[in-house]
C-alpha positions in Angstrom: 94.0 -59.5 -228.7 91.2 -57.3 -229.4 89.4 -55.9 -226.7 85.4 -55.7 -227.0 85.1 -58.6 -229.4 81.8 -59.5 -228.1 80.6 -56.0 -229.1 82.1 -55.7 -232.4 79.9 -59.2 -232.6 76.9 -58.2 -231.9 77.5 -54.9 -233.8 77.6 -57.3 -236.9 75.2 -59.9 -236.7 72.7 -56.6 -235.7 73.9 -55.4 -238.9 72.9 -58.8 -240.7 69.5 -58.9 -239.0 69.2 -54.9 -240.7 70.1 -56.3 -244.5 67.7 -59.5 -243.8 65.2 -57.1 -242.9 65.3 -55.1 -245.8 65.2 -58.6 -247.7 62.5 -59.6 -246.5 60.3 -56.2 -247.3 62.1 -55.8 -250.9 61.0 -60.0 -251.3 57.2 -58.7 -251.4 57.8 -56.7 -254.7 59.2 -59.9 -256.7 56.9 -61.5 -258.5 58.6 -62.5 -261.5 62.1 -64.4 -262.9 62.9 -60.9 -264.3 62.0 -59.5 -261.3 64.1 -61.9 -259.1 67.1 -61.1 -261.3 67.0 -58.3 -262.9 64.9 -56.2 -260.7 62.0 -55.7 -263.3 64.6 -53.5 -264.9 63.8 -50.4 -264.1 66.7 -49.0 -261.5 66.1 -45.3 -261.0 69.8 -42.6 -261.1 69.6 -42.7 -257.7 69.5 -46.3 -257.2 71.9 -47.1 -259.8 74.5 -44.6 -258.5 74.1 -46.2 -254.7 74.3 -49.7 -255.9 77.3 -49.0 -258.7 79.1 -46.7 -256.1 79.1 -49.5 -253.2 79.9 -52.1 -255.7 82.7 -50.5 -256.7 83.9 -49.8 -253.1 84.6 -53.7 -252.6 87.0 -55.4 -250.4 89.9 -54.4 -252.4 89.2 -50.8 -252.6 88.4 -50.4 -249.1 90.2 -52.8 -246.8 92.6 -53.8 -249.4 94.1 -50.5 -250.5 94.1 -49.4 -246.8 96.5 -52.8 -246.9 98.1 -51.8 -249.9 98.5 -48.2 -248.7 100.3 -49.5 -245.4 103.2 -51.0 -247.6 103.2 -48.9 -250.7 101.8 -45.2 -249.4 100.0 -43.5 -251.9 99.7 -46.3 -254.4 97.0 -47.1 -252.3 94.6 -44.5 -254.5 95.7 -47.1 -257.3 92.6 -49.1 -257.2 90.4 -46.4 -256.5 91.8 -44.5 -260.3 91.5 -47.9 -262.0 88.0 -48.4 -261.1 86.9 -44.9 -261.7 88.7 -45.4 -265.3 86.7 -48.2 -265.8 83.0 -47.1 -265.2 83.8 -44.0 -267.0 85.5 -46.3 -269.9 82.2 -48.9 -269.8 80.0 -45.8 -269.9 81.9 -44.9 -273.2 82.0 -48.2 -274.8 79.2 -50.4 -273.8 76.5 -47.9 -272.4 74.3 -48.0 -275.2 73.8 -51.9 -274.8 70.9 -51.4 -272.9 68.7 -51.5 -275.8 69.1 -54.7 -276.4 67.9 -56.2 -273.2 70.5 -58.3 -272.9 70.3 -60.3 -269.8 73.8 -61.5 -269.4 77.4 -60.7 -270.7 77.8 -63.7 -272.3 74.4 -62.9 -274.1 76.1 -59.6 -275.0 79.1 -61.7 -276.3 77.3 -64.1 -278.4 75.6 -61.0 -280.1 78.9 -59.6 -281.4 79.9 -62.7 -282.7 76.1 -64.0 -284.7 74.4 -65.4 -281.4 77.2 -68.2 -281.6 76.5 -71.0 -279.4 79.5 -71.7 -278.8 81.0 -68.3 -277.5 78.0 -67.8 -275.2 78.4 -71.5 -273.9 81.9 -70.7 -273.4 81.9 -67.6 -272.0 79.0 -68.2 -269.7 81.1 -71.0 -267.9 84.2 -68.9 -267.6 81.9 -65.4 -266.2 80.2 -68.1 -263.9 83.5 -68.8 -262.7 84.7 -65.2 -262.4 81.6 -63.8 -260.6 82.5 -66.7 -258.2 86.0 -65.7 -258.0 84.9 -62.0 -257.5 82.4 -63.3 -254.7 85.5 -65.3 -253.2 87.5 -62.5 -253.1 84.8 -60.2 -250.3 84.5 -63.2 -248.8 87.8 -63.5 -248.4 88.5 -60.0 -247.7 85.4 -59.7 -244.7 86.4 -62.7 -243.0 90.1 -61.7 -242.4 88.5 -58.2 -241.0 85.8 -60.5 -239.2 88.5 -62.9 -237.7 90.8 -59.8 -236.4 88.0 -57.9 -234.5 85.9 -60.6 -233.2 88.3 -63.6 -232.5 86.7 -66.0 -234.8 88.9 -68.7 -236.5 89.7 -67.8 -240.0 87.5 -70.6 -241.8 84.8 -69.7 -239.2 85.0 -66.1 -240.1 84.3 -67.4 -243.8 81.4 -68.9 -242.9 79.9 -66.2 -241.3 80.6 -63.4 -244.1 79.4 -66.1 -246.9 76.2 -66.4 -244.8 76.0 -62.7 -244.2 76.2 -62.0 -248.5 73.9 -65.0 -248.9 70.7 -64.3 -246.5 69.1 -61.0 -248.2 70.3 -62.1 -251.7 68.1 -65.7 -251.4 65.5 -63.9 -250.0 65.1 -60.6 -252.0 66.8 -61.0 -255.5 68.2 -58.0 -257.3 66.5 -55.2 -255.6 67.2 -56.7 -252.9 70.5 -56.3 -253.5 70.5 -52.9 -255.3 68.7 -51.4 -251.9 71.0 -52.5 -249.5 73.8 -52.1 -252.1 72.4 -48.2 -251.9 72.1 -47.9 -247.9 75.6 -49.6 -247.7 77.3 -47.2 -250.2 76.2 -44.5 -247.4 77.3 -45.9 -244.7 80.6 -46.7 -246.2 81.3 -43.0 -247.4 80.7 -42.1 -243.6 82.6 -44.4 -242.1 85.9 -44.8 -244.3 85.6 -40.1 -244.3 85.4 -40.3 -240.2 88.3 -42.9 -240.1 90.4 -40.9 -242.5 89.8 -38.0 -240.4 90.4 -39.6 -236.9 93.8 -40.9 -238.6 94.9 -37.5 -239.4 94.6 -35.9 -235.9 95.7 -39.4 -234.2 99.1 -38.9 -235.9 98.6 -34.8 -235.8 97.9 -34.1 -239.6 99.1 -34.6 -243.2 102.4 -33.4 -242.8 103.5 -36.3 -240.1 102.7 -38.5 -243.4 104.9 -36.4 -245.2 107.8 -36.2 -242.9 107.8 -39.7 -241.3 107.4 -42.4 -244.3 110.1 -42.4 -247.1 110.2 -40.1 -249.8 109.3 -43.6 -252.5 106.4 -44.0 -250.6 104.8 -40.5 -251.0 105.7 -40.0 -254.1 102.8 -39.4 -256.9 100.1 -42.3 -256.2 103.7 -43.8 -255.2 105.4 -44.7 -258.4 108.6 -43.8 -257.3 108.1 -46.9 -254.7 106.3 -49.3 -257.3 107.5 -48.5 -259.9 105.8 -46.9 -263.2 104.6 -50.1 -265.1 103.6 -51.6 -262.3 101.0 -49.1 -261.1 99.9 -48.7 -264.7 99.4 -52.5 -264.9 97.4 -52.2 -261.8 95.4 -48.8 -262.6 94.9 -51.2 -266.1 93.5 -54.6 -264.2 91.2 -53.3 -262.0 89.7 -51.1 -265.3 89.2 -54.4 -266.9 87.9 -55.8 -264.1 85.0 -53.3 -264.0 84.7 -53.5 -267.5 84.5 -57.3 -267.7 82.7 -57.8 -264.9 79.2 -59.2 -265.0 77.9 -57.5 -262.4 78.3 -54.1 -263.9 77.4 -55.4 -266.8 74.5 -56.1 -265.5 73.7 -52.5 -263.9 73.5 -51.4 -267.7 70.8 -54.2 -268.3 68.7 -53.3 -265.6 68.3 -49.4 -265.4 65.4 -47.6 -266.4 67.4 -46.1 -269.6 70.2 -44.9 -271.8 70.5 -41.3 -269.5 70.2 -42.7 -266.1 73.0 -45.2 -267.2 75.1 -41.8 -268.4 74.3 -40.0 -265.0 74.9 -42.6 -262.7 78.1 -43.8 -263.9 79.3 -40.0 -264.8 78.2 -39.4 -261.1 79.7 -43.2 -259.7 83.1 -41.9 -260.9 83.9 -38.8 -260.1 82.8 -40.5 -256.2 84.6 -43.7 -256.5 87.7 -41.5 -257.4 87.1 -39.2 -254.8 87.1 -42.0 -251.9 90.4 -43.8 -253.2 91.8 -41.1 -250.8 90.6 -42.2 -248.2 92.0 -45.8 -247.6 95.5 -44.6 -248.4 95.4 -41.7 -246.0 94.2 -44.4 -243.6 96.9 -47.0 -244.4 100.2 -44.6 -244.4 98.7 -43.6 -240.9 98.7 -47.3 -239.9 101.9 -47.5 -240.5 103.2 -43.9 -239.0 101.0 -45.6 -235.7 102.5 -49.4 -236.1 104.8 -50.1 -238.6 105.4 -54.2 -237.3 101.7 -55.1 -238.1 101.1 -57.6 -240.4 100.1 -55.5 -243.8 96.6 -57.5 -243.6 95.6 -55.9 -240.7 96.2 -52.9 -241.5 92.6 -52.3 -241.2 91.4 -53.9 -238.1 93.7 -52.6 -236.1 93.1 -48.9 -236.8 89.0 -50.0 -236.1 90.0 -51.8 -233.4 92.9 -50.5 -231.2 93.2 -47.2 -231.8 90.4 -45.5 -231.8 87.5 -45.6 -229.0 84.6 -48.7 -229.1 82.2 -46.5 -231.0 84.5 -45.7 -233.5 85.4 -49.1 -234.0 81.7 -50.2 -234.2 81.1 -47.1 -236.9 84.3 -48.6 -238.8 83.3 -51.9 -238.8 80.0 -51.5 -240.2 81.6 -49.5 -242.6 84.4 -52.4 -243.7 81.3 -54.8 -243.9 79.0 -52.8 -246.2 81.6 -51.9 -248.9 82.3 -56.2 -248.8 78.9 -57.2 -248.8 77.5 -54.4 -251.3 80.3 -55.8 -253.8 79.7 -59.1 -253.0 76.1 -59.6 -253.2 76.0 -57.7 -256.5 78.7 -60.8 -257.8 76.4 -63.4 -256.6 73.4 -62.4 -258.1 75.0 -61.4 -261.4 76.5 -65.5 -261.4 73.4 -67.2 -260.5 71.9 -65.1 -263.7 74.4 -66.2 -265.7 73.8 -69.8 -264.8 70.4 -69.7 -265.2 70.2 -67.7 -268.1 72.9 -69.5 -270.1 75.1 -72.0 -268.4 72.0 -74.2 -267.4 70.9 -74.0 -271.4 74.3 -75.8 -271.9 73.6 -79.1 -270.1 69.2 -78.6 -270.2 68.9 -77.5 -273.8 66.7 -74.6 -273.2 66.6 -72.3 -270.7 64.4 -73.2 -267.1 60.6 -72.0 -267.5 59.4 -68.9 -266.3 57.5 -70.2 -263.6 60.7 -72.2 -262.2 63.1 -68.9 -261.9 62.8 -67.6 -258.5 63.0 -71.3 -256.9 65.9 -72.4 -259.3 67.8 -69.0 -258.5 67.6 -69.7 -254.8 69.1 -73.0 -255.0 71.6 -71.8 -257.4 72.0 -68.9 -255.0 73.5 -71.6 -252.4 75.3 -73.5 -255.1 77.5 -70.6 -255.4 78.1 -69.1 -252.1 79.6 -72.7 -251.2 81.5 -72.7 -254.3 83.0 -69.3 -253.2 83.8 -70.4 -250.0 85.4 -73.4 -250.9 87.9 -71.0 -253.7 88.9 -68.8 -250.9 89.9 -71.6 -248.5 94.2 -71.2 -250.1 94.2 -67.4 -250.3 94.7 -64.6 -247.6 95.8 -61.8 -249.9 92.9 -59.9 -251.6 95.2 -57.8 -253.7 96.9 -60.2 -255.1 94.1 -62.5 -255.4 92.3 -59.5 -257.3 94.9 -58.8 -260.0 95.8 -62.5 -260.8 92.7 -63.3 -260.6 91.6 -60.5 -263.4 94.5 -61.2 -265.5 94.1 -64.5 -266.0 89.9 -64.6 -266.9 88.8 -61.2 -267.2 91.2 -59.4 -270.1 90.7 -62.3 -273.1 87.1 -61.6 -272.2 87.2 -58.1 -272.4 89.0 -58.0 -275.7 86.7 -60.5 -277.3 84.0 -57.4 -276.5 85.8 -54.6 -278.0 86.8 -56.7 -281.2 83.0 -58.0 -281.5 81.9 -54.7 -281.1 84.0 -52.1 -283.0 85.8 -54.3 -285.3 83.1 -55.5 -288.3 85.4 -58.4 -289.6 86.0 -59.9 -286.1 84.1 -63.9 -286.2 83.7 -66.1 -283.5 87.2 -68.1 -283.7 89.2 -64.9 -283.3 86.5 -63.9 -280.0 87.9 -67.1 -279.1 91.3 -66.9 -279.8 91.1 -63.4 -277.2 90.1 -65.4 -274.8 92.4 -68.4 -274.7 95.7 -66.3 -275.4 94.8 -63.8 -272.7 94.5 -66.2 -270.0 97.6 -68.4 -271.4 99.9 -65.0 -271.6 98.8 -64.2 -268.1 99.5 -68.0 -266.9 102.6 -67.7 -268.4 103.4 -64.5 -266.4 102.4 -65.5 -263.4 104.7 -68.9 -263.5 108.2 -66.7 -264.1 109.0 -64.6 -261.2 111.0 -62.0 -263.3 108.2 -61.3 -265.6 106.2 -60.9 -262.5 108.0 -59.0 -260.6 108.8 -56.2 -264.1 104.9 -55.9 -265.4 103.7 -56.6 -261.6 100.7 -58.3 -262.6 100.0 -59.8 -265.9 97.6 -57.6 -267.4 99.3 -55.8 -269.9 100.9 -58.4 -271.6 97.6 -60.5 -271.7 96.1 -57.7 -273.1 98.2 -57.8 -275.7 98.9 -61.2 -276.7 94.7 -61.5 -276.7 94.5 -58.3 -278.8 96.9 -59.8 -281.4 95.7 -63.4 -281.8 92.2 -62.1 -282.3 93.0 -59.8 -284.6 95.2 -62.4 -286.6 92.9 -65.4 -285.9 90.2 -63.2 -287.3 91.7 -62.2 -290.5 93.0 -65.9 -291.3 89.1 -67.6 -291.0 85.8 -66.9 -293.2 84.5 -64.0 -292.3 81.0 -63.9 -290.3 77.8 -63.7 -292.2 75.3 -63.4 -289.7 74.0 -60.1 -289.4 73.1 -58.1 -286.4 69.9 -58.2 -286.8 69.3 -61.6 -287.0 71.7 -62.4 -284.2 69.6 -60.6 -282.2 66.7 -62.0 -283.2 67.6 -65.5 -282.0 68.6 -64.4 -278.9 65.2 -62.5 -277.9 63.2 -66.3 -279.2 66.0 -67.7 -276.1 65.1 -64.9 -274.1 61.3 -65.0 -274.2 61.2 -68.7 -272.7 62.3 -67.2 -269.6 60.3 -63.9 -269.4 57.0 -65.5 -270.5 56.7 -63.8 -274.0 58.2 -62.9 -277.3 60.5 -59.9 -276.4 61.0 -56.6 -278.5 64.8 -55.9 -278.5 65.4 -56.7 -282.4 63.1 -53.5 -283.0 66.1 -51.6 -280.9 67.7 -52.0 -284.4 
């Protein structure tokens, strides 16, 4: 049992009353829909490096390589490449979108493929359900860190961390949630560098690492313990994660420009690979310190038993930022989404500019409860992660680069992407010796989505709506919401 668990409670729900705070200042600025959820579009390099930085340090990256780390050594960094390879790859391939002023990914989607109806319809349902599946997974992640160090019950621990995402979110909007998103990515940084340090000298440097785990397990970014296609599979999934993700997306949408876009994800990378050493340091000294812990604790109990109460408190607040700056970013990226499109499905039109910030706070508690009900059968948030990305996120991500770069891509072969990729990865996931060879499904789904949109493509009528006018009947959607008859189509 973990001594001090009244502390380490109070230490959080001071650290709740902190973000709320900020909410509630941030909540003064938001006058608008657009303002609500996009934050008047207009994030600053600074703001858009804190925000992309702490989203990127989620609950997988942080407390879940640390896990990772503690049973596969430096294959820990994994996550931490994959993500960097994936802001630097969006940057690349979808950077320039911001002149569109798209407000959604499925928006984006429906744009490559002549403002079909159909594609955004679909796609908006299925990016609803992955934000919420993103969301689940920090809430998943922060409760089993919250349940450790403060004795809560695990469903109780839920509870609190979907609260603790929900309060500033409701209250402030987007900037809300780019501000804290900007003051957590500091606090992480400290915390996970003092942690990796304390580790060190706890076990009396590097070189006990070296000398004390198997050779496997310090191998390259441990490949010689995984295995080679199974760390590329995972450097691959969580690339595709960030790059089908809405709520990076939707950092693109909502900066100032074209160059603070290019700086802050230039700058977001080289730091997001940078601190995917730190976790793993953390987790291999875990295990030099305790190797019969339970992997998931891996964590916790460095916060909470080895090192002194301040430490821990420092550590903890650390653990909660990076799984509240990723999460909060989710949750307001799927409420715009189901505002923006998914509520057009089953309305007709979009809601009415004056309805927006009232209709995204009730959809804001629609979704958190949704969340917490989807991580109610998981406690692994790797493994949750990866399956999760397979099996929604690569179809998705194909349909973009076919829709984009390929000029004789149509809507059925967009679709055909994204029903083979999640079938291939269902597929994979269902036989244990195709799991346990690939490690996680993403490569083959990649594949298979890549092929039958390609083929499905080439054996339908070609698409004759052009660009322009795609774009054009997306801006007449988009003006209901922001009050006027937008500009974008002159982008072209």
């Amino acid at each position: 049992m973990v001594e001090n668990q009244h502390v380490y409670l109070i230490v959080f729900l001071a650290f709740l009353a902190l973000m709320l705070v900020v909410g509630i200042l941030i909540s003064r600025k938001v006058k608008s829909g657009e303002d609500f959820l996009m934050g008047g579009r207009r994030l600053s390099s600074f703001l858009l490096i804190g925000t992309t930085v702490a989203t990127l340090v989620g609950t997988g990256s942080s407390m879940g390589a640390v896990q990772f780390a503690y049973s596969n050594g430096w294959a820990g960094a994994l996550y931490g490449i994959g993500g960097a390879v994936g802001i630097l790859a969006l940057l690349f391939l979808f950077g320039d979108v911001r002149k569109y002023h798209f407000m959604t990914y499925s928006e984006e989607l429906s744009y490559y493929f002549g403002a079909s109806k159909l594609i955004k319809g679909l796609t908006s349902i299925l990016l609803y359900i992955a934000s919420i599946g993103w969301l689940g997974a920090h809430v998943l992640g922060g409760s089993l860190y919250l349940s450790w160090i403060t004795g809560l019950d695990p469903v109780t621990a839920k509870i609190c961390t979907a609260v603790g995402f929900a309060g500033f979110t409701i209250i402030g909007g987007y900037l809300s949630v780019v501000i804290t998103d900007t003051i957590q990515g500091f606090i992480l940084f400290f915390g996970f560098i003092l942690l990796t340090v304390l580790s060190l000298v706890k076990i009396g440097g590097y070189s006990t690492i070296s000398d004390n785990l198997p050779h496997d397990m310090v191998s390259f970014l441990g490949t010689q313990h995984m295995g080679w296609i199974p760390a590329i599979s995972l450097i691959v999934v969580i690339a595709v994660g960030v790059l089908a993700t809405p709520s990076y997306r939707q950092r693109i949408y909502s900066s100032k420009d074209a160059s603070t876009i290019r700086k802050g994800f230039i700058v977001s990378g080289i730091l997001f690979a940078i601190f995917s050493l730190f976790p793993s340091i953390a987790g291999m000294a875990a295990r030099i310190l305790n190797p019969d812990i339970e992997t998931g604790y891996a964590f916790p109990y460095l916060a909470t038993e080895v090192f002194p109460l301040w430490v821990g408190a420092i550590v903890l607040v650390s653990g909660l930022s990076a799984t509240m700056s990723s999460g909060s970013s989710d949750f307001i990226a799927a409420v715009t989404i189901l505002l923006r499109d998914v509520y057009q499905i089953f309305m007709g039109k979009p809601p009415k500019k004056e309805n927006m910030i009232p209709y995204s706070r009730i959809s804001l508690v629609l979704t958190i409860i949704l969340a917490f009900v989807l991580t109610l059968g998981s406690n692994n948030i790797i493994d949750y992660i990866s399956n999760f990305i397979s099996t929604v996120m690569s179809g998705l991500f194909v349909a973009a680069v076919l829709g984009k770069f390929w000029p004789r891509a149509n809507w059925q072969g967009g679709l055909a992407s994204i029903i083979s990729g999640s079938f291939i990865s269902f597929i994979v996931l269902i036989n244990d010796s195709l799991l346990s060879f690939w490690g996680n499904p993403i490569l083959p789904s990649l594949v298979g989505a890549f092929t039958f949109g390609i083929v499905v493509s080439l054996i339908t009528p070609e698409n004759r709506v052009t660009k322009e006018e795609a774009l054009r009947r997306l801006d007449e959607e988009r003006s209901v919401l922001e009050g006027g008859t937008s500009t974008s189509s002159k982008a072209l």
